[in-house]
N, CA, C and O atoms as CSV, one atom per row, in Angstrom:
chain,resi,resn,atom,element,x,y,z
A,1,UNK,N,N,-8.734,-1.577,19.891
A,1,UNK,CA,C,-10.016,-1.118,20.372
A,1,UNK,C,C,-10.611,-0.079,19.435
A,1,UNK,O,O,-11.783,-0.184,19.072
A,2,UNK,N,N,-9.721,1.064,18.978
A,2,UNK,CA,C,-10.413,1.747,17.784
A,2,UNK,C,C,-10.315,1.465,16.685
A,2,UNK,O,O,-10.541,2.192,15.718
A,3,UNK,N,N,-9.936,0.281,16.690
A,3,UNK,CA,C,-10.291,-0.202,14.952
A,3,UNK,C,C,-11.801,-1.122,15.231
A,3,UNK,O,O,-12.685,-1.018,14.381
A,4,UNK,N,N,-12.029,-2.018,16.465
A,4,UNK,CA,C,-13.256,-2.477,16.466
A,4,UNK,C,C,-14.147,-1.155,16.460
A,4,UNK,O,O,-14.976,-1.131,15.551
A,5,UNK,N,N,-14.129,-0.121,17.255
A,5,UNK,CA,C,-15.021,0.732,17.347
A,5,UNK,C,C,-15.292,1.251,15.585
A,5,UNK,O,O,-16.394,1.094,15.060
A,6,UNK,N,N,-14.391,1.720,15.015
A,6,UNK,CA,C,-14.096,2.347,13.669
A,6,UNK,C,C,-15.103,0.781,13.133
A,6,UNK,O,O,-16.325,0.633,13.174
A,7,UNK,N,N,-14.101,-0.137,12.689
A,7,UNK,CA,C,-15.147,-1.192,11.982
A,7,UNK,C,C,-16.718,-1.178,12.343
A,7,UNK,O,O,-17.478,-1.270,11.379
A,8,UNK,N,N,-17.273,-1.076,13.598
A,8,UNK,CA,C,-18.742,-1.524,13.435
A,8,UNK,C,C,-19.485,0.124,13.774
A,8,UNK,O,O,-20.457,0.296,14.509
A,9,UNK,N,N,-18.873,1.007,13.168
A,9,UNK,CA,C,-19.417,1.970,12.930
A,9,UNK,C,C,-19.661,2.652,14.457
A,9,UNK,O,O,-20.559,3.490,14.536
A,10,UNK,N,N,-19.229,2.465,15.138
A,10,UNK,CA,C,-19.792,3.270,16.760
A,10,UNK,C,C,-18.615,4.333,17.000
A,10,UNK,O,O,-17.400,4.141,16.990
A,11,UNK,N,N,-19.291,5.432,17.205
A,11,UNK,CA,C,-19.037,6.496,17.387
A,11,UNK,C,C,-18.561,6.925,18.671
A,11,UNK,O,O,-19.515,7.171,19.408
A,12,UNK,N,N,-17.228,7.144,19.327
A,12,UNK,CA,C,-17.219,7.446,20.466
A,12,UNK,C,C,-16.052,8.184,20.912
A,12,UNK,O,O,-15.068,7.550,21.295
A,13,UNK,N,N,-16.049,9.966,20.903
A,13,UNK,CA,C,-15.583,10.520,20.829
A,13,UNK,C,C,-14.794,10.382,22.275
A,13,UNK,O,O,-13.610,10.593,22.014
A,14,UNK,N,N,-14.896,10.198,23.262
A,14,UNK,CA,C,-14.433,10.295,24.492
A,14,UNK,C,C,-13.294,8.670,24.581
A,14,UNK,O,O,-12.319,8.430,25.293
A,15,UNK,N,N,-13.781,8.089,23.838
A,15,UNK,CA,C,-12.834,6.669,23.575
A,15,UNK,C,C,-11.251,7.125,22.783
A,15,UNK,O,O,-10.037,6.952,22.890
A,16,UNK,N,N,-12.272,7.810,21.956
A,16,UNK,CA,C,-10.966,8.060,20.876
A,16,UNK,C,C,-9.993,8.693,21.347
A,16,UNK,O,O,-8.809,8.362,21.301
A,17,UNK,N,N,-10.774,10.270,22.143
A,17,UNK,CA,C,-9.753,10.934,22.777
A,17,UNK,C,C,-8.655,10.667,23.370
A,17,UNK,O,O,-7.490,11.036,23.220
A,18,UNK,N,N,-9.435,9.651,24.390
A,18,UNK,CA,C,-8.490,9.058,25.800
A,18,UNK,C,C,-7.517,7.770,25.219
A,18,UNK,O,O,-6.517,7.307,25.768
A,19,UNK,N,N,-7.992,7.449,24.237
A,19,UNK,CA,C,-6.987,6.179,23.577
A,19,UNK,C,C,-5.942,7.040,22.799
A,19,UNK,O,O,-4.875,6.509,23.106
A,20,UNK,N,N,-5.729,7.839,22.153
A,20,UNK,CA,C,-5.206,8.996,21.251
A,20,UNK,C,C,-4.106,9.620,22.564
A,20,UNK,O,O,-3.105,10.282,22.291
A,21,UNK,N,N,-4.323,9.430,23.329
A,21,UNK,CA,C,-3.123,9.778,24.707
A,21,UNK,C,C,-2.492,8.361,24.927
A,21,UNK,O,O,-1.266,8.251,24.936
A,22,UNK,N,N,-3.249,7.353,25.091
A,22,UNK,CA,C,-2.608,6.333,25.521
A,22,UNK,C,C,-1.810,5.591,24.890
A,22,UNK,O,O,-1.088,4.773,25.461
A,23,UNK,N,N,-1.833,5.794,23.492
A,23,UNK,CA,C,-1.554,5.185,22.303
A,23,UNK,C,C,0.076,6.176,21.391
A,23,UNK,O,O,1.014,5.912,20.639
A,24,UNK,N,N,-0.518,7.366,22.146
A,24,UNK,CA,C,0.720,8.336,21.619
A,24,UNK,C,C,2.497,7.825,22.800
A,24,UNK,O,O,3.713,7.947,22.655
A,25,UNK,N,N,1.663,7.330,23.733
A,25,UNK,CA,C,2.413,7.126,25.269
A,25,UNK,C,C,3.081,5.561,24.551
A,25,UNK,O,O,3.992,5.090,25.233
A,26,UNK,N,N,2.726,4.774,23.316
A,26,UNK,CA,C,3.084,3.444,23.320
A,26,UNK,C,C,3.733,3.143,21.861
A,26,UNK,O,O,4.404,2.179,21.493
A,27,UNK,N,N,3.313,4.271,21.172
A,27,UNK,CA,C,3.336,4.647,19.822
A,27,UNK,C,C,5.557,3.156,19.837
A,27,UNK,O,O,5.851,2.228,19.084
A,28,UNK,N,N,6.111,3.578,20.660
A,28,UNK,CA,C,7.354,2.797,20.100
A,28,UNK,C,C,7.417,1.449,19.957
A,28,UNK,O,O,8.365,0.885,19.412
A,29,UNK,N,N,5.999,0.617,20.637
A,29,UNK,CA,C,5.656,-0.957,20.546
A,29,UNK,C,C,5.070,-1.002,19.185
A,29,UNK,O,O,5.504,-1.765,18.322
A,30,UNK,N,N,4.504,-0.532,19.076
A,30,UNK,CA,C,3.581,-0.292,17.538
A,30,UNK,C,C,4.777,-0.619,16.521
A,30,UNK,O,O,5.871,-0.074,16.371
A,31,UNK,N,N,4.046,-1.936,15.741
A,31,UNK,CA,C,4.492,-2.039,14.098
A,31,UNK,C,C,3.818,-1.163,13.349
A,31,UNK,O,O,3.092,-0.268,13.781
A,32,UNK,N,N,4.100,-1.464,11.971
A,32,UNK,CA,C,3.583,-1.082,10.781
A,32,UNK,C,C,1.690,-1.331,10.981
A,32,UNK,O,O,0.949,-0.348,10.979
A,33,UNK,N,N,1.319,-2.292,11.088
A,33,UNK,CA,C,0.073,-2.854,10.783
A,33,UNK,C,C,-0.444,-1.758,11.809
A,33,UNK,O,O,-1.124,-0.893,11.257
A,34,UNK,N,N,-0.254,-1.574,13.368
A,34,UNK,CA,C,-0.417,-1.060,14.683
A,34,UNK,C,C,-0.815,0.260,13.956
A,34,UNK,O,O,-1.969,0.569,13.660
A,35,UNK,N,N,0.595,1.182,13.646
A,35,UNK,CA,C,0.601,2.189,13.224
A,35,UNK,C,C,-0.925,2.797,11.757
A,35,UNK,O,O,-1.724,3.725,11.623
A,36,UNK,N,N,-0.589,1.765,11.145
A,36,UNK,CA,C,-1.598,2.594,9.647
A,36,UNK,C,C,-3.161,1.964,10.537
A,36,UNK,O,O,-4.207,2.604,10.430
A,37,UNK,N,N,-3.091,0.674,11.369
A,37,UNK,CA,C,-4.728,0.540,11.400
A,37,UNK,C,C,-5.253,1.454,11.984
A,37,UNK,O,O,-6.265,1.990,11.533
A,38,UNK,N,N,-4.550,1.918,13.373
A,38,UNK,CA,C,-4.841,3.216,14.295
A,38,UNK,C,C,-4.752,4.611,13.377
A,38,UNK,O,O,-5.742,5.293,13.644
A,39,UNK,N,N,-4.328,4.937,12.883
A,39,UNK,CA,C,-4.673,5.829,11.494
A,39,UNK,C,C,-5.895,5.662,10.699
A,39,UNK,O,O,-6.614,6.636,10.473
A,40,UNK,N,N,-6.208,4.351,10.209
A,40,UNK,CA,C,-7.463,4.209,9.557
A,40,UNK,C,C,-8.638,4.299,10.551
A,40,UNK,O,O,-9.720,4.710,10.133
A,41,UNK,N,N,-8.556,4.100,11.266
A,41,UNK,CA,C,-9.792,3.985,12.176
A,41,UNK,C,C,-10.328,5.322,12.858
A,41,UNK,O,O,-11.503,5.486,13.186
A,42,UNK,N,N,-9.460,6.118,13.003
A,42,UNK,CA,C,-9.699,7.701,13.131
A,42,UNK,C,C,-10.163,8.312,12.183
A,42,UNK,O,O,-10.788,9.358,12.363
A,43,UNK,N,N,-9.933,7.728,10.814
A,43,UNK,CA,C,-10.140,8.213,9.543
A,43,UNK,C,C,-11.263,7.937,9.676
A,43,UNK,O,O,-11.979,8.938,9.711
A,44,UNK,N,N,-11.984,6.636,9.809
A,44,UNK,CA,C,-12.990,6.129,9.425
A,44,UNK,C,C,-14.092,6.018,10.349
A,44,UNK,O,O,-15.162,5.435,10.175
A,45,UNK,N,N,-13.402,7.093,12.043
A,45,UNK,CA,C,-14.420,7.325,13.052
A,45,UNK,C,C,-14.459,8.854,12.301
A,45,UNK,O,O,-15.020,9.626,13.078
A,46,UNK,N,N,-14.068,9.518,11.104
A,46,UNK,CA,C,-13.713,10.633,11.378
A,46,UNK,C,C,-13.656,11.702,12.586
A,46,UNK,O,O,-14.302,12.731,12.781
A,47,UNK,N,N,-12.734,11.125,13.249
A,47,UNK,CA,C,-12.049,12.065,14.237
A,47,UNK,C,C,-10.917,11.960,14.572
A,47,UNK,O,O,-10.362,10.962,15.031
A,48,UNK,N,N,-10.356,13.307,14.300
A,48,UNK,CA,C,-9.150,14.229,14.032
A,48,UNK,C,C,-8.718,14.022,15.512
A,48,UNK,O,O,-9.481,14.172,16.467
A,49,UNK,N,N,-6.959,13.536,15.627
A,49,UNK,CA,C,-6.290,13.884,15.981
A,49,UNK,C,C,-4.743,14.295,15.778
A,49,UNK,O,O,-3.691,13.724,16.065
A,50,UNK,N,N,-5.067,15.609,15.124
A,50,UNK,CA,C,-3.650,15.824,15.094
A,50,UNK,C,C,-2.452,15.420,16.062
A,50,UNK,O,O,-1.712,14.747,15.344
A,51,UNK,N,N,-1.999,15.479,17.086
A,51,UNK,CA,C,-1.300,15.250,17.657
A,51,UNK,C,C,-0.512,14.236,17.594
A,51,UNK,O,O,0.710,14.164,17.470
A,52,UNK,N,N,-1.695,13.094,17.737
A,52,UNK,CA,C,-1.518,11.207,17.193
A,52,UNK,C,C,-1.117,11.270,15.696
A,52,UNK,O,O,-0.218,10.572,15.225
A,53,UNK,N,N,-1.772,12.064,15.060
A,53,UNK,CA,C,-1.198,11.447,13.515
A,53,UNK,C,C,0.145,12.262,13.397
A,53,UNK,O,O,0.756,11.609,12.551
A,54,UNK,N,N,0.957,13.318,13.762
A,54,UNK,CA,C,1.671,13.748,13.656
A,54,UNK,C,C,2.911,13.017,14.636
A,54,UNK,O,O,4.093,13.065,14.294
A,55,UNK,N,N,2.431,12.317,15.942
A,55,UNK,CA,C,3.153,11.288,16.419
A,55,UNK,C,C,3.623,9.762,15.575
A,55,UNK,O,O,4.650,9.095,15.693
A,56,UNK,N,N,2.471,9.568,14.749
A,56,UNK,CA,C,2.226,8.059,14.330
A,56,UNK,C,C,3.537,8.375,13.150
A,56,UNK,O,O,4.530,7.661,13.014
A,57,UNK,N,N,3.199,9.754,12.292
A,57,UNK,CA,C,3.882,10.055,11.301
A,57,UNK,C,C,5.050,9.788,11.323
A,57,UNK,O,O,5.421,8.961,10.490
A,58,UNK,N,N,6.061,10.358,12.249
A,58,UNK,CA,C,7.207,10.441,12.684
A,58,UNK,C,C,7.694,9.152,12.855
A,58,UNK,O,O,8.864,8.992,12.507
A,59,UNK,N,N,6.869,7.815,13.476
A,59,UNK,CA,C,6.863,6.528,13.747
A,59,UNK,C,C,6.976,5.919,12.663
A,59,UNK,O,O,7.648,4.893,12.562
A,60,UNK,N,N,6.386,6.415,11.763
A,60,UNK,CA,C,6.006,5.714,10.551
A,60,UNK,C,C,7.447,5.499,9.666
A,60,UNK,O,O,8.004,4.504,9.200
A,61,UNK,N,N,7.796,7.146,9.682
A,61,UNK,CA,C,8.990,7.491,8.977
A,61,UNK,C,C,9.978,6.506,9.702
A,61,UNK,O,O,10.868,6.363,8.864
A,62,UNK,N,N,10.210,5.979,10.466
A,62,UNK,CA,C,10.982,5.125,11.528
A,62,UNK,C,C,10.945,4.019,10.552
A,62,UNK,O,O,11.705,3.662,9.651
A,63,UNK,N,N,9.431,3.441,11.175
A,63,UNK,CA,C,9.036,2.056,10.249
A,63,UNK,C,C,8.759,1.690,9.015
A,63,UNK,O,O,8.283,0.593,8.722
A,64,UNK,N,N,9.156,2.967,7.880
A,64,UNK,CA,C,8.611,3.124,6.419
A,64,UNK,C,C,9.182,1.720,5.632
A,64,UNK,O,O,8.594,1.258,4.655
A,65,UNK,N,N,10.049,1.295,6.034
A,65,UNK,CA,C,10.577,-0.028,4.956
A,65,UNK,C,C,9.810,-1.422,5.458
A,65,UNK,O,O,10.299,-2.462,5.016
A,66,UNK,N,N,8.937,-1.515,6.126
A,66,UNK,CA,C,8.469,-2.378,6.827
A,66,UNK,C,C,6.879,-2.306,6.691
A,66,UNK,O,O,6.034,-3.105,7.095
A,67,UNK,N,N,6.780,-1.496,6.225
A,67,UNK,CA,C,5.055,-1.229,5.451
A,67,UNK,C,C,4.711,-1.998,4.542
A,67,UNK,O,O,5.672,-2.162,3.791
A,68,UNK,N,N,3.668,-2.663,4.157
A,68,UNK,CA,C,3.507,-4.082,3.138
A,68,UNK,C,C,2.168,-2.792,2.489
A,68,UNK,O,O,1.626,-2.046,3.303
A,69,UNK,N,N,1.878,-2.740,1.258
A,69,UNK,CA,C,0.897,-1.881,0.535
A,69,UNK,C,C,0.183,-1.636,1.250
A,69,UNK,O,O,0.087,-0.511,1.742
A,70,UNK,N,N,-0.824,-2.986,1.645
A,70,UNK,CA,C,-2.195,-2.124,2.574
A,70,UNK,C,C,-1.835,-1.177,3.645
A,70,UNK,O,O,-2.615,-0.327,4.074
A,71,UNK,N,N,-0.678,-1.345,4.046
A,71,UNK,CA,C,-0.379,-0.648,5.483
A,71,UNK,C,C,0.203,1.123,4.787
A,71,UNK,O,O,0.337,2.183,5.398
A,72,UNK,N,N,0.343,0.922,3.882
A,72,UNK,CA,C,0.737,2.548,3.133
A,72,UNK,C,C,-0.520,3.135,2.709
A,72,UNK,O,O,-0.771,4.286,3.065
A,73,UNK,N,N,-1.379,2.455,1.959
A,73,UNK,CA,C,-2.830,2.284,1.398
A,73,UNK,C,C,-3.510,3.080,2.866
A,73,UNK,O,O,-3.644,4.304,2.857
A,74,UNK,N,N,-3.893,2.293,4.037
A,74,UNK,CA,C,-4.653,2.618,5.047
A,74,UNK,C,C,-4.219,4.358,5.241
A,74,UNK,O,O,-4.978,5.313,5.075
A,75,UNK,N,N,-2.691,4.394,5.658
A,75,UNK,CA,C,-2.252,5.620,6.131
A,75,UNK,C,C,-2.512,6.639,4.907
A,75,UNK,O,O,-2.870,7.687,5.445
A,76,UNK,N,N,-2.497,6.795,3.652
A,76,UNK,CA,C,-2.631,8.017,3.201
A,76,UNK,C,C,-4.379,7.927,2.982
A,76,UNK,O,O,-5.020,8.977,2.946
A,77,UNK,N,N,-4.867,6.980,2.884
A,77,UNK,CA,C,-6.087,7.173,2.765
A,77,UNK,C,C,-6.444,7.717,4.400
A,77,UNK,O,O,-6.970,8.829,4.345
A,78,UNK,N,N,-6.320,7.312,5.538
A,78,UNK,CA,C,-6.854,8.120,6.806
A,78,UNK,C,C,-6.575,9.550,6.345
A,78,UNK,O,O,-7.530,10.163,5.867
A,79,UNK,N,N,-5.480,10.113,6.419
A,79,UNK,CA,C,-4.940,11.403,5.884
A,79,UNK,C,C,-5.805,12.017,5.217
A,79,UNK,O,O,-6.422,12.979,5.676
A,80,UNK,N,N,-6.012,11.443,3.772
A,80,UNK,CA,C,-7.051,12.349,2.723
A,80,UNK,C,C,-8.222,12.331,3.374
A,80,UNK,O,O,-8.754,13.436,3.278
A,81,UNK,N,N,-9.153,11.219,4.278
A,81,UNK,CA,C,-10.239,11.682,4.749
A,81,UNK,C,C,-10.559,12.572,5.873
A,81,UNK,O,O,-11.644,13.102,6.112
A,82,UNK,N,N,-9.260,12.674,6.645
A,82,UNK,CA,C,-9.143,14.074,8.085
A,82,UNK,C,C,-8.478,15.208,7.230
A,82,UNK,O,O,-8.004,16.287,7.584
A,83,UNK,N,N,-8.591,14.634,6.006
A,83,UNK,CA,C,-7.972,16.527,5.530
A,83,UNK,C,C,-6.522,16.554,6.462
A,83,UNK,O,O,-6.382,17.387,7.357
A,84,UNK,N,N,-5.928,15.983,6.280
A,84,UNK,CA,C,-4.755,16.347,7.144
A,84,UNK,C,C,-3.596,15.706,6.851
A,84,UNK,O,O,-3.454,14.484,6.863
A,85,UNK,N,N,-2.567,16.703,6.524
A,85,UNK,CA,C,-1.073,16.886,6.088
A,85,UNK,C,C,0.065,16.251,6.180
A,85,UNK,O,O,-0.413,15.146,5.922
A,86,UNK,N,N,1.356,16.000,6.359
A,86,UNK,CA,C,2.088,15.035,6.853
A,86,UNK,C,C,3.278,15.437,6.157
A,86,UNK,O,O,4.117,14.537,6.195
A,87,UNK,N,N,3.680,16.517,5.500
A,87,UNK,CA,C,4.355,16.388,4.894
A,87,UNK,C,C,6.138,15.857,5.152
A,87,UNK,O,O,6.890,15.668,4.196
A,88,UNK,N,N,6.424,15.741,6.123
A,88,UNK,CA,C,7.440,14.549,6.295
A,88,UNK,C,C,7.585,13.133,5.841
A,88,UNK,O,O,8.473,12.570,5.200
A,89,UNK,N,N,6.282,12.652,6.438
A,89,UNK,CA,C,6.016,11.424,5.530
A,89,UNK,C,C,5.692,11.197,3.857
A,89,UNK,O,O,5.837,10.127,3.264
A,90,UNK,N,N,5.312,12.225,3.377
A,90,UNK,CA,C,4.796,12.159,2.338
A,90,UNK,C,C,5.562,12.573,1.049
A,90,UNK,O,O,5.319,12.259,-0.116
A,91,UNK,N,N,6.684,13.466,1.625
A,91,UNK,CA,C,7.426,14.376,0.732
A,91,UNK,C,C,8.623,13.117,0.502
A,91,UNK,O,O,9.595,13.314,-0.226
């Protein structure tokens, strides 16, 4: 749902929020693809949630051998556009 929203450009801060809880609550069904698209799409609603990306992060580090380029590609690029850190994943 926030990658359609993110793709056709609609803005909807109260979506993001409430999905950014629901999504942190499911974060262990989530693959690779799950994980970096929900990252890009925050990036690309620019809106910040720390919480989620610092959840997704940790997930990520889980699922890091299972990432195909674009799916590494998406996640540090969300990152550089929320200005925001990771250094577990990254280091």
């Amino acid at each position: 749902t926030v990658w359609a929203y993110a793709k056709a450009g609609h803005s909807s801060p109260k979506l993001f929020n409430a999905l950014s809880h629901k999504a942190n609550e499911k974060l262990n069904t989530f693959n690779s693809q799950n994980l970096a698209n929900t990252m890009w799409a925050y990036g690309k609603a620019r809106h910040p949630s720390p919480k989620l990306f610092d959840a997704i992060s940790q997930r990520a580090i889980e699922k890091l051998d299972t990432f195909i380029p674009q799916n590494l590609v998406n996640t540090v690029w969300a990152h550089a556009k929320l200005g925001y850190s990771s250094p577990e994943l990254f280091d």
